[in-house]
ZAMARGU-4260 file (C-alpha; in steps of 0.2 Angstrom, whole numbers, plus 5000, padded with zeros to 4 digits):
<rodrens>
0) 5000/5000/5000 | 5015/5012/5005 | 5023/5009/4986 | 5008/5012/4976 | 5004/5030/4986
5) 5024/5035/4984 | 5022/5031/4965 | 5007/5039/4963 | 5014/5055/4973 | 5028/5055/4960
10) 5018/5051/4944 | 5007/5068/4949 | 5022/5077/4952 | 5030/5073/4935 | 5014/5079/4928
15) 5013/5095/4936 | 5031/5098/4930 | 5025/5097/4914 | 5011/5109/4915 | 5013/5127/4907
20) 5018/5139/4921 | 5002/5151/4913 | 4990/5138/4918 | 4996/5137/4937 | 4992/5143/4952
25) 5002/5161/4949 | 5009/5156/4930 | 5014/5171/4918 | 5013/5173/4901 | 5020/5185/4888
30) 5010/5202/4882 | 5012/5209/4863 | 5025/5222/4873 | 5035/5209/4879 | 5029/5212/4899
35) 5023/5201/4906 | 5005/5197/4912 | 5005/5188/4930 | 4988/5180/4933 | 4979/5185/4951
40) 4973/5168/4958 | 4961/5176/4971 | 4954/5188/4958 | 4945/5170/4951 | 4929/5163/4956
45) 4917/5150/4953 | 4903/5154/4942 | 4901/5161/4924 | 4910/5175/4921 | 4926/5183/4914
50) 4944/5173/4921 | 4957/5178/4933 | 4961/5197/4932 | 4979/5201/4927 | 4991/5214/4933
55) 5005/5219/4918 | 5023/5216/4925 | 5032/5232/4915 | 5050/5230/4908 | 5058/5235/4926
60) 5049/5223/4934 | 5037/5235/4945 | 5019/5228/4942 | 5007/5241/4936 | 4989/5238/4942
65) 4974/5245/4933 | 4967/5261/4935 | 4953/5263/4948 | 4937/5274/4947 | 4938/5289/4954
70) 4925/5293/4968 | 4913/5304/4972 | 4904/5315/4987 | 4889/5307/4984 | 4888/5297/5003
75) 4886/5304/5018 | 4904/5301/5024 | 4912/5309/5009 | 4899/5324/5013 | 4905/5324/5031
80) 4922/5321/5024 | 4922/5338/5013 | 4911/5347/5027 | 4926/5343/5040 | 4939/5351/5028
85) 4929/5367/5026 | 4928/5368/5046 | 4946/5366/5046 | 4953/5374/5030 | 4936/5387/5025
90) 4927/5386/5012 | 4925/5397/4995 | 4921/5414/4997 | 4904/5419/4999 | 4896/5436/4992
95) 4899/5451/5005 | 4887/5465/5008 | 4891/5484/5004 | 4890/5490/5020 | 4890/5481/5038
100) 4875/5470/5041 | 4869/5471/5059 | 4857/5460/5063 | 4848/5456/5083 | 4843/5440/5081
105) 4826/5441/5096 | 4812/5428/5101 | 4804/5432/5120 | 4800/5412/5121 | 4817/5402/5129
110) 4822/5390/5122 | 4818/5394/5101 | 4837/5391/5098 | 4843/5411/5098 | 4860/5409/5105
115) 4863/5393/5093 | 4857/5404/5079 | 4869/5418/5082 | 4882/5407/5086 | 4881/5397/5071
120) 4878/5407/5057 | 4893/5418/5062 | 4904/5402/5062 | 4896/5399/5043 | 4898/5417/5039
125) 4916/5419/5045 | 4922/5403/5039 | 4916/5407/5022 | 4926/5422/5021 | 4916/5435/5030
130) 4921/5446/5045 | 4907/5443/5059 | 4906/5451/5077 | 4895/5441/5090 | 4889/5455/5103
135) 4881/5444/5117 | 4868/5453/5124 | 4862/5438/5137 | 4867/5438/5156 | 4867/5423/5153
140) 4883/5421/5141 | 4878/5405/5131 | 4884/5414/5114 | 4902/5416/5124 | 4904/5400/5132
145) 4899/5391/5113 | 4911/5403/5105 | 4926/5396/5119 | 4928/5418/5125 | 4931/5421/5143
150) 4916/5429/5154 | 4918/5425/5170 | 4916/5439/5183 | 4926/5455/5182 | 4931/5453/5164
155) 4926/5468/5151 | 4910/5463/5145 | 4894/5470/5137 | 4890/5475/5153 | 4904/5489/5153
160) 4899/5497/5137 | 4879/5498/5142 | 4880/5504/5159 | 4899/5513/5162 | 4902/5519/5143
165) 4916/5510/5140 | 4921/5508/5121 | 4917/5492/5111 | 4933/5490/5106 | 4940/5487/5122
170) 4931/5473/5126 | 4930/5462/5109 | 4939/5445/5109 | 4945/5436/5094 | 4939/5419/5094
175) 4954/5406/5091 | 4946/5393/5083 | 4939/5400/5068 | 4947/5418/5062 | 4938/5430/5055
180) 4925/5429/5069 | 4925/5441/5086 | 4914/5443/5100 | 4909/5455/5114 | 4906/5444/5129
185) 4892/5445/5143 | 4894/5442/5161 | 4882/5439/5173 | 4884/5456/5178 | 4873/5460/5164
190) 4858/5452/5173 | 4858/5469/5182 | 4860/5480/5168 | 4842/5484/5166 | 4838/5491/5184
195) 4855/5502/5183 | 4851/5510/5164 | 4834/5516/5171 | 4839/5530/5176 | 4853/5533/5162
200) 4848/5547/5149 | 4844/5539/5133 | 4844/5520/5141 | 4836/5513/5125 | 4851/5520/5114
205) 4865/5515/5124 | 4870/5501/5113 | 4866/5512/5096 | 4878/5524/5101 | 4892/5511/5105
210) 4890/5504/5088 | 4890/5523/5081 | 4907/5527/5090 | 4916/5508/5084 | 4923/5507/5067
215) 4913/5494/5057 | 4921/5496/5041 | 4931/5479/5045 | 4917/5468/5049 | 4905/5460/5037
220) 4892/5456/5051 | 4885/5461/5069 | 4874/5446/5077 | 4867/5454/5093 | 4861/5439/5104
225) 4846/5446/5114 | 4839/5435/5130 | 4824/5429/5131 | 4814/5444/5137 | 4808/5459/5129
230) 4816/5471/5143 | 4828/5487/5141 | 4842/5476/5132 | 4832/5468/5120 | 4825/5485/5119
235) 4842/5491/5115 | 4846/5477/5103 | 4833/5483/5093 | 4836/5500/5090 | 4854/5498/5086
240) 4851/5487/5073 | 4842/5490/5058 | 4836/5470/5054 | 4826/5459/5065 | 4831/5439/5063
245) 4814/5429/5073 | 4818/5411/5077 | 4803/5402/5075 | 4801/5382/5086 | 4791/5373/5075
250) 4780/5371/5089 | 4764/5378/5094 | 4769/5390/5109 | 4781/5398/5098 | 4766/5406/5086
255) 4760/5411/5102 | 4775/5425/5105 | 4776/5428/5088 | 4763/5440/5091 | 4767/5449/5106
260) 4788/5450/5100 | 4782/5458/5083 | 4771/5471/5090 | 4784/5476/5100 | 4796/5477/5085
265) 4783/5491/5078 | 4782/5502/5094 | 4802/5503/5092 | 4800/5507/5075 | 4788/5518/5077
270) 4798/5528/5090 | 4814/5526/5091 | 4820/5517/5075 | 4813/5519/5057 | 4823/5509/5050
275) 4819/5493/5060 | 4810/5479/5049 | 4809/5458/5051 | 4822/5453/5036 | 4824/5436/5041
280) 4814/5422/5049 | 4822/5404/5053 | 4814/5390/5057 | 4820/5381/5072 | 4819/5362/5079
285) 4809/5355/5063 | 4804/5337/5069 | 4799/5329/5052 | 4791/5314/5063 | 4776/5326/5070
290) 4763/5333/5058 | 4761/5348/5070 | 4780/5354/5065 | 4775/5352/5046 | 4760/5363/5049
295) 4767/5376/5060 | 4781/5379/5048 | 4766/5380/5033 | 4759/5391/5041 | 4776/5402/5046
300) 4779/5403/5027 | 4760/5409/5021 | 4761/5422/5034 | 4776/5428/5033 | 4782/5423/5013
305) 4800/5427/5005 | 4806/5432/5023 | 4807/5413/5029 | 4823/5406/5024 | 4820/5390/5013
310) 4831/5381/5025 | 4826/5371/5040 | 4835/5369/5056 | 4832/5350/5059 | 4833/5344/5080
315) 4852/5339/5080 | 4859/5332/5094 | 4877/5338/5089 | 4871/5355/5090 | 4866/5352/5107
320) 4884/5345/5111 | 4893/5358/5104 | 4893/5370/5118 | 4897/5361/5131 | 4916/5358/5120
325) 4918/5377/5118 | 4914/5374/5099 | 4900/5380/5088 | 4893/5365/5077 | 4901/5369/5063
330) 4917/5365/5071 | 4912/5350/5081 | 4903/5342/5070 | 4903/5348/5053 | 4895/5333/5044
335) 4879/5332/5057 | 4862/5337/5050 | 4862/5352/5062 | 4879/5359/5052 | 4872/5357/5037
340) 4856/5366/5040 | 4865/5381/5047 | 4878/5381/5034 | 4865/5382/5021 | 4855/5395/5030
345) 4871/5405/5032 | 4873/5403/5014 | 4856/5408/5007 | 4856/5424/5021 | 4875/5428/5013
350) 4867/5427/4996 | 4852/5438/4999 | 4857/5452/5009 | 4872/5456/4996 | 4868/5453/4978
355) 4880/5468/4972 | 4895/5460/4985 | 4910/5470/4987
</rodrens>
């Protein structure tokens, strides 16, 4: 039994021997150019279907494999891919207005995503190529905390220029993580601003004539972030600034305000600023799930028409994250829904407000 299996073992070797090398396991033939073609026994399968694929061996040697195809930024990880090297890099350049836009971006309802507004629209403005100054205007100092600028106690803050006429200049901060964007921080000193500017002559102009005495010519963009109130500094907020940006929850409550927020913007146009008028609306916390957010922002657009940005702001909840890392969205997670909403809100704002550019 031991003979026959050793001279079987060497009658199959002697045959393999004799077998071309092309038709082995990782055989090679000859091409017309004289290179050589090595056969890829993995690239084979079972089936119908064209043979082994081949790699060309050149005259050096160096085995050339074929071409691939190129790809493209059609999935949602190339899309985050590019997103992350605009946050990172910048993006191109959007159009620029004429003149400095300043915008006080007000809702009297909490929680309608203000500070998240301001914060992130900048970030999309300034990393687009436009200069932007946050002005936060909130005791509270969300919009400083999101853009990573110190508030604590004592610093030079909003508070400052309202109450002792300090200049606006002296307490702006660079923010570090995206050039091109600035912000004038709030302390919770501000939370007793409005008792100490009652007396004050001219309390509802103090910020108006900040503004007047700080060189704007440098800055593209002003984002007042107003609290949630409609006291003396929402007040202010809104005779400094010639346009009115309304957050809108696509939620019931938030129609509710509307009203009460937009009569108030006619009393301050009425006597204190002409020149005040709602130029933007943005819809807020769109929850495609609920039939209620569908209607609410239908009922946003007939009311209100060409005002309403076509963009959506969808619930994110990178956009809630952001914050607590010092970072806007656009930063933290460029790729997330919430970044793209805002970067194409930012974009659409950008394209309306400066159709000449400069």
């Amino acid at each position: 039994m031991t003979e026959d299996l050793v001279q079987a073992r060497a009658e199959r070797e002697v045959h393999d021997a004799g077998v071309p090398a092309a038709s082995g396991a990782a055989g090679s033939a000859a091409t017309e150019d004289g290179s050589r073609a090595v056969s890829d026994p993995g690239a084979s399968g079972p089936g119908p279907g064209p043979g082994p694929k081949h790699r060309v061996r050149g005259d050096n040697g160096a085995v050339v494999l074929p071409a691939q195809p190129e790809t493209t930024a059609d999935t949602p990880i190339a899309r985050a891919a590019q997103a992350a090297l605009v946050a990172r890099a910048g993006g191109p350049v959007w159009p620029r207005p004429r003149a400095c836009r300043i915008m006080t971006i007000a809702n009297q309802k909490g929680g309608v995503g203000k500070t998240t507004t301001a914060v992130n629209l900048a970030a999309s403005l300034a990393l687009h190529g436009s200069r932007v100054l946050v002005v936060d205007l909130d005791p509270q100092g969300n919009a400083s905390t999101a853009l990573d600028v110190d508030h604590h106690a004592g610093i030079p803050s909003v508070y400052n220029v309202l109450v002792d006429d300090r200049p606006l200049a002296a307490i702006i901060r660079p923010v570090e993580a995206i050039p091109l964007l600035y912000c004038a921080p709030a302390t919770i000193d501000l939370a007793g601003a409005e008792i100490e500017l009652v007396p004050l002559v001219a309390r509802e102009s103090r910020l108006s004539r900040a503004l007047g005495r700080y060189d704007v010519s440098d800055l593209d963009y002003i984002l007042i972030d107003c609290p949630p109130s409609l006291g003396l500094l929402t007040v202010n907020a809104l005779v400094a600034a010639p346009e009115v940006l309304i957050p809108i929850q696509c939620e019931y409550y938030a129609l509710e305000g509307l009203e009460q927020l937009l009569r108030t913007v006619n009393l301050v146009k009425s006597h204190l600023n002409p020149a005040l008028a709602v130029s933007t609306i943005l819809l807020t916390m769109f929850d495609a799930r609920t039939r209620l957010a569908t209607q609410v922002a239908d009922e946003v657009r007939e009311h209100f028409g060409g005002i309403v940005l076509h963009s959506v702001i969808p619930r994110s909840v990178r956009v809630s994250e952001a914050p607590s890392y010092g970072q806007s969205v656009m930063t933290y997670d460029p790729g997330s829904s919430g970044a793209v909403a805002y970067l194409e809100a930012a974009k659409e704002m950008a394209h309306r407000g400066a159709p000449a550019g400069r």
